[in-house]
C-alpha positions in Angstrom: 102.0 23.5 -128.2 98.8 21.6 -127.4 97.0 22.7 -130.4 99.7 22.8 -132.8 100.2 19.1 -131.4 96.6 18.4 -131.8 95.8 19.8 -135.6 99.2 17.8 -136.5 98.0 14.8 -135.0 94.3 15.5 -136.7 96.2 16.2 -140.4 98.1 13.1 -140.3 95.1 10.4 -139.4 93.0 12.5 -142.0 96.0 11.8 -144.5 96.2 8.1 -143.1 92.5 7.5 -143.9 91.2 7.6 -140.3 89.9 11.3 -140.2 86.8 10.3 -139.6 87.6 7.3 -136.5 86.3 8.1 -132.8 89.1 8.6 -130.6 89.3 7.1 -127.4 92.0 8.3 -125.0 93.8 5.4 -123.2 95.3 5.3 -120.3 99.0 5.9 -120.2 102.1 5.1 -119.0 105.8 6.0 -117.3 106.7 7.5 -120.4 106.4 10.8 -122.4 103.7 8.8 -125.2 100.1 8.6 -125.3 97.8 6.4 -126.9 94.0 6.4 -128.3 92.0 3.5 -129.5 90.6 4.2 -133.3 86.9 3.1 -133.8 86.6 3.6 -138.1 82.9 3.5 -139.4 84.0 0.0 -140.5 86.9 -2.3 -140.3 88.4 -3.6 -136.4 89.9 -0.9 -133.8 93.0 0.5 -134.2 95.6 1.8 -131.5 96.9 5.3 -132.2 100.8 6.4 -130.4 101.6 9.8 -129.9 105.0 10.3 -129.3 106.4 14.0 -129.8 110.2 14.1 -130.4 111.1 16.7 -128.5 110.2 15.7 -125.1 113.2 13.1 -125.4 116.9 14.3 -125.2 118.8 12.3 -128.5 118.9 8.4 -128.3 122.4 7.1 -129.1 124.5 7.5 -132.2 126.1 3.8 -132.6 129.2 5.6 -132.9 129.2 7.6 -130.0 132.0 7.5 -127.5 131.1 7.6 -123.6 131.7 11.4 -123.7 130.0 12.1 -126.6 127.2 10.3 -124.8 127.2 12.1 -122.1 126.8 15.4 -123.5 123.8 14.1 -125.3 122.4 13.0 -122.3 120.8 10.3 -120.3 119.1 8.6 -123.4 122.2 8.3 -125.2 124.1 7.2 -121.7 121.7 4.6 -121.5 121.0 3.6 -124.8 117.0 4.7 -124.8 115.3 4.6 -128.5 114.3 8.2 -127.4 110.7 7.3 -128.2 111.7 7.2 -132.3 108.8 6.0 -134.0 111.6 4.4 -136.4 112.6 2.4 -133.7 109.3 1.1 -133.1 108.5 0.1 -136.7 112.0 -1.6 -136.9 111.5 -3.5 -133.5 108.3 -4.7 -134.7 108.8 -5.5 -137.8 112.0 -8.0 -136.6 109.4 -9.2 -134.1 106.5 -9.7 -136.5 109.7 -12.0 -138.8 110.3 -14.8 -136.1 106.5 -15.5 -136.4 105.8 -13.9 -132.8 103.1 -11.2 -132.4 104.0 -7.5 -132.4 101.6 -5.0 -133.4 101.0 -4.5 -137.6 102.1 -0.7 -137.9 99.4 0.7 -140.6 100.5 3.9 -140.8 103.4 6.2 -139.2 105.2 9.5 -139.4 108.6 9.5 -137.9 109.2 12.7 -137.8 106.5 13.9 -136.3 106.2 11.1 -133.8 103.0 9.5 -135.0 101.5 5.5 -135.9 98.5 4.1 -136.3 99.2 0.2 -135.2 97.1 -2.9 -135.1 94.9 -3.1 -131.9 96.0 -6.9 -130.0 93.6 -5.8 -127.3 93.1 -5.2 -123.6 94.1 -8.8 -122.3 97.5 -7.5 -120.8 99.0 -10.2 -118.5 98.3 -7.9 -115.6 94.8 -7.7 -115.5 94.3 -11.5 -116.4 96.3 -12.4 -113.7 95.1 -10.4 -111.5 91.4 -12.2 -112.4 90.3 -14.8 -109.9 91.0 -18.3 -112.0 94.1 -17.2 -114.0 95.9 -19.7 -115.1 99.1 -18.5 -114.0 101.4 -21.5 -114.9 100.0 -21.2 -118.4 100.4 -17.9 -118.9 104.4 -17.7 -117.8 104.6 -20.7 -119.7 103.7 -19.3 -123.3 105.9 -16.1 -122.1 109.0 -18.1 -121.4 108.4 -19.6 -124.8 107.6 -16.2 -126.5 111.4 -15.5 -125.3 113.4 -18.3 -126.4 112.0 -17.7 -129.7 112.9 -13.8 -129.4 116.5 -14.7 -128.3 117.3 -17.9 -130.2 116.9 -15.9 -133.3 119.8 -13.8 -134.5 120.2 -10.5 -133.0 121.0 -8.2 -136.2 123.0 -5.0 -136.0 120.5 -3.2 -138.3 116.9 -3.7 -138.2 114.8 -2.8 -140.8 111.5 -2.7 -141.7 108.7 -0.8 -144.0 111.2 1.9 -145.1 113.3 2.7 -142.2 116.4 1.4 -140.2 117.1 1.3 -136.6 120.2 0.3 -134.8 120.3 -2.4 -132.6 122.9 -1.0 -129.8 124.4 -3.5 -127.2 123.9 -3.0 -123.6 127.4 -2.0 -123.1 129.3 -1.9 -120.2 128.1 2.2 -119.5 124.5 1.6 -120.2 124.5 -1.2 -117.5 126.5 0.9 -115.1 124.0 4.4 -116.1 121.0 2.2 -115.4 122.7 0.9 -111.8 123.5 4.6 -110.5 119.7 5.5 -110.8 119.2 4.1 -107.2 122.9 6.4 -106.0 121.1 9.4 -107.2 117.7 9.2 -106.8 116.5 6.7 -103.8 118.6 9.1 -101.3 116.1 11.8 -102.5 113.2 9.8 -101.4 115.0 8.4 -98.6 116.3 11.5 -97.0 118.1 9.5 -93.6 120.4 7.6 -96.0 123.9 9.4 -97.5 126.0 8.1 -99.9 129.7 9.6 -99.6 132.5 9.4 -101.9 133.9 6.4 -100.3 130.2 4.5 -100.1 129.8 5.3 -104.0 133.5 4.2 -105.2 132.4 0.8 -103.3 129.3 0.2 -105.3 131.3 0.8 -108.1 133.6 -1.4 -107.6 130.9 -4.3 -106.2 129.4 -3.9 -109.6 132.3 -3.7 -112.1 132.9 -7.5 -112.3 128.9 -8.0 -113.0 129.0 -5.1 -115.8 131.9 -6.5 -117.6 130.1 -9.9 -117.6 126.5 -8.5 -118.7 128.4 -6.4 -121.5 130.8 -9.2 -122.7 127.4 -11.4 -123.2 125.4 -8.9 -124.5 124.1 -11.4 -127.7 120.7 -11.5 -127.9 117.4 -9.7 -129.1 116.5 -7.9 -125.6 113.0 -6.2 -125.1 114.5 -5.0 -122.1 111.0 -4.1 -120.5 109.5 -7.9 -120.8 106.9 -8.2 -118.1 103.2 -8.6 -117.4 101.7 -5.2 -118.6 103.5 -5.3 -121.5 102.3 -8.6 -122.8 99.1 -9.8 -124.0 97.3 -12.7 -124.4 95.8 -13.7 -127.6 94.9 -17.0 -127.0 93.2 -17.4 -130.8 96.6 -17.1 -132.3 99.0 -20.2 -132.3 102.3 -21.6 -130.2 104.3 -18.5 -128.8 102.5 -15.8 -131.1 99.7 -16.2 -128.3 102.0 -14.0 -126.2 101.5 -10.0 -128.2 104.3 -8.1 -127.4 104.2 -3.9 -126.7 106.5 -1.6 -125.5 109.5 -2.8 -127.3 110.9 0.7 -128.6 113.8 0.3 -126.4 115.0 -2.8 -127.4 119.1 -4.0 -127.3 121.3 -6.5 -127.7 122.0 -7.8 -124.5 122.7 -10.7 -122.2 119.9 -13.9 -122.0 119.1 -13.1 -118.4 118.0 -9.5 -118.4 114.6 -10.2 -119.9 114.3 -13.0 -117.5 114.7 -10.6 -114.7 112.3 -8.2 -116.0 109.6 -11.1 -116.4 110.5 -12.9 -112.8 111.0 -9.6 -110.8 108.0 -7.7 -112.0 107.5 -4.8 -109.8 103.6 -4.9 -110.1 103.1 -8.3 -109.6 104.1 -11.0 -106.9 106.5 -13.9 -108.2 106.4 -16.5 -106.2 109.8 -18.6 -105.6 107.8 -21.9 -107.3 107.1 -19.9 -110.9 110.7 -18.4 -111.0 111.7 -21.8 -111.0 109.4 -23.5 -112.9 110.0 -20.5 -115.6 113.9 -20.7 -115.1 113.5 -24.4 -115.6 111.4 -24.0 -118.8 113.7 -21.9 -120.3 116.8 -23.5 -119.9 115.3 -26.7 -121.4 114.5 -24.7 -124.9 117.9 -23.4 -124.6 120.4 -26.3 -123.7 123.3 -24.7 -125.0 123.2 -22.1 -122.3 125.8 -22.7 -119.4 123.0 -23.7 -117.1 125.2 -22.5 -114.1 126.3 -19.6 -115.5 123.1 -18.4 -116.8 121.7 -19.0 -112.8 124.6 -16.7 -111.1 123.9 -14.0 -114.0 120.0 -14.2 -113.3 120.7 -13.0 -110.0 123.3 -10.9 -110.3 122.1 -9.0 -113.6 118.7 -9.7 -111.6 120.3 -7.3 -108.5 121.1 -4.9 -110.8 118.0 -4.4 -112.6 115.8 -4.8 -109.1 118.1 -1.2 -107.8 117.2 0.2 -110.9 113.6 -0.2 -110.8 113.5 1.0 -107.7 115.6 3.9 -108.8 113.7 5.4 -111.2 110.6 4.6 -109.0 112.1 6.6 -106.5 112.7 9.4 -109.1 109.0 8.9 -110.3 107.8 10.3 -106.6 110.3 12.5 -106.0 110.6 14.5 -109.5 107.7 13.6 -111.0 105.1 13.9 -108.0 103.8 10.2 -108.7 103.8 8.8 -105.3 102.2 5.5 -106.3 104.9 3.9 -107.2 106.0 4.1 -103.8 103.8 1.1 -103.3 106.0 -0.9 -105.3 109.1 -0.6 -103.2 108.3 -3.7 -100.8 107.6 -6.1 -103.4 111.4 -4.9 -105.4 113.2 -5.4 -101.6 111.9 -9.3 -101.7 113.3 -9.9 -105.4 116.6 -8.6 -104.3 115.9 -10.3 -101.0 116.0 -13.6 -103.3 118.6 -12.7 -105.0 120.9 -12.0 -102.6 120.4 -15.6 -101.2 121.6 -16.9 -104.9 124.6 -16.5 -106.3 124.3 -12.1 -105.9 127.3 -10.1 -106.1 129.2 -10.9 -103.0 129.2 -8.0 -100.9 126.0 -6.5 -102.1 124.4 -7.4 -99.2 126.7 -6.1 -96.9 126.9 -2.7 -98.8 123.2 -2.5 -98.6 122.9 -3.5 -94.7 126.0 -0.9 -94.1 124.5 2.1 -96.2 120.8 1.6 -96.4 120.0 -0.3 -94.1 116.3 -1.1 -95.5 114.5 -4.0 -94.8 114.7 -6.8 -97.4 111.5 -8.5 -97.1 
């Protein structure tokens, strides 16, 4: 498979025009892609994505009913793009329309799981914040705006872009509740001492019904849905929220305002401090006055609870089935997000469902 893989990859950059670029491997990711950075004998860097389709089960048909889904499997359960290439080009191309910065694809095979793409650079949030000096305030700043621009535009059924179509699914009611049971399955794996009986998992079912319902019924804007620091990058030379270069949008949905706000305040690999949630919550709600201010609040923390158990669910199964026990490491910093949001307006009896079953400390 490597080197059929290989001589595919070489015969489609040879029939792009790139045969001849240096390749530089990158470093990767969570996922099943890989990237290289292409160095042509003239013109700027490019950024090459490998994604082969068959290390995904099928994304979703927009069709599908719940056990149609299920057979297909945990993409479709979830709504996942399945790493489609198409998906990416559509994504980007909506991006690219609302004047904000999303990579310029320059070349791509679907099928095969293939794009060459505009190189934005290595000036990922992370590492600049991480840099002694950042200007952290700045930074979340342009970010915020990025995303009221991203969600005040309409959030079409269809996107389409340079010859290809992609769906834009909402997160439904199943997709939330998929996403949620991550941390039932998996975080009892790497937590052997803790069991979850029939009776323990009907409550958190119940406990979480109300907040599905309300994440589905809102479920009416563009959503990244993975809109934190290592998936943005600063391009300071560009102008008003385009300075914020988005990546890693393949997933995108149509979902409620706050679930990208959670993903940007509770970012696993990164401290938020209580002062920037609210000066970013503040922000945002100012560009967006005809959000319910209150509502908006008590769905950033419950949505936010719900996406904090689910990080730490599939960073659970990322050590346990995967064998990458670094993301261990991230566990304390996910306990004080849902510490914080647990003394908001969190689902009520979360807290006592976690004491009563978990029993993990919370900050």
């Amino acid at each position: 498979m490597g080197l059929d893989r290989e001589s595919l990859k070489r015969g489609f950059l040879a029939r792009s025009g790139f045969g001849d670029a240096r390749r530089e491997p990158l470093a990767g990711d969570a996922s099943t892609r890989a990237y290289e950075r292409l160095h042509p004998p003239s013109g700027p860097s490019l950024i090459f994505m490998d994604q082969p389709p068959r290390l995904e089960s099928q994304p979703c048909p927009p069709d599908a009913t719940s056990a149609e889904r299920a057979a297909l499997g945990f993409n479709a359960l979830y709504r996942l793009a399945a790493g489609r290439i198409e998906a990416f080009v559509a994504c980007a191309g909506h991006i690219r329309s609302l004047g904000l910065s999303a990579p310029e694809i320059v070349a791509f095979d679907a099928p095969a799981g293939l794009a060459v793409m505009e190189d934005m650079g290595d000036d990922l949030y992370g590492p600049l914040l991480a840099a002694e000096g950042a200007d952290e305030a700045s930074l979340y700043a342009a970010a915020t705006d990025a995303l009221v621009r991203l969600q005040d535009a309409p959030a079409p059924e269809l996107l389409a872009h340079q010859g290809v179509s992609w769906p834009l699914l909402d997160y439904d009611a199943l997709a939330l509740a998929t996403g949620g049971e991550l941390f039932l399955e998996w975080f009892p794996k790497l937590e052997p001492r803790i069991t979850l009986n029939s009776e323990a998992v009907a409550d958190w079912r119940s406990l979480w019904g109300p907040i599905v319902a309300r994440g589905a019924a809102n479920a009416r804007v563009f959503c990244h849905r993975d809109y934190h620091a290592e998936n943005l990058i600063w391009l300071p030379g560009r102008a008003s929220a385009a300075r914020v270069g988005l990546i890693d949008f393949q997933d995108a949905v149509r979902a409620h305002p706050a679930w990208d706000l959670s993903m940007l305040l509770h970012d696993a690999r990164r401290d938020i401090s209580p002062e920037l949630e609210a000066a970013v919550l503040a922000r945002y709600l100012s560009a967006r006055p005809s959000e319910d201010r209150d509502a908006l609040t008590t769905d950033f923390h419950a949505l936010g609870a719900l996406n904090i158990l689910r990080i730490i669910g599939i960073f659970a199964r990322l050590v346990v089935r995967d064998g990458k026990p670094r993301y261990r490491a991230f566990l304390p910093r996910l306990w004080t997000y849902l510490d914080r949001c647990l003394t908001g307006p969190a689902p009520q009896g979360l807290a006592a469902w976690l004491d009563l079953h978990v029993r993990m400390p919370l900050s």
